[in-house]
C-alpha positions in Angstrom: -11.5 36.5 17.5 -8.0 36.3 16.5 -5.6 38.8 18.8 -3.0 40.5 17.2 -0.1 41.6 19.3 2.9 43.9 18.1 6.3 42.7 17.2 7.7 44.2 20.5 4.7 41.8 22.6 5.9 39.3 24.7 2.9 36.8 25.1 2.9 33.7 27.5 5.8 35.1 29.7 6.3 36.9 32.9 8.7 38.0 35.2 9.1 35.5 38.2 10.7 33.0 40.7 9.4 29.6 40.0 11.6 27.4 39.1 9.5 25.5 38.2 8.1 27.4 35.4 11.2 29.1 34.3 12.0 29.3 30.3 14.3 27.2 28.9 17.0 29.7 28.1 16.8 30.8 32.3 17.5 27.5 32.8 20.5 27.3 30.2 22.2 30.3 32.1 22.2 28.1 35.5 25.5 26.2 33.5 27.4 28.9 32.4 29.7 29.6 35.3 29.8 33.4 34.3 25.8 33.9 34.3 25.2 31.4 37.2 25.1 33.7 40.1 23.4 36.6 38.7 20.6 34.0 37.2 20.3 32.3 40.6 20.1 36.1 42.1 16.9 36.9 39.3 15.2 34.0 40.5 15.6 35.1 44.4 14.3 38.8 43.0 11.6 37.2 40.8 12.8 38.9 37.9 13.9 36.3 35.7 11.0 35.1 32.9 8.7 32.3 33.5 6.0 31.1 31.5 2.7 32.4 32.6 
């Protein structure tokens, strides 16, 4: 059965703190000097998105 999801769905991604699951662009944000510490603070709070 094919699932259809809306164009506002987010599928295959959750909020978390594993680094080693974290999405690419989480990653990305970790050398940007301006983004660093808030990303590094999302990881600690287990808010930024990881792949499920």
């Amino acid at each position: 059965m094919k699932v259809t999801h809306g164009l506002d769905d987010v599928v295959g991604v959750e909020p978390g703190g594993d680094v080693g699951r974290l999405l690419p662009a989480e990653l990305a944000k970790l050398v940007v000097p301006e983004l660093e510490l808030d990303t590094l603070r999302r990881i600690v709070e287990r808010q930024a998105c990881v792949a499920v």
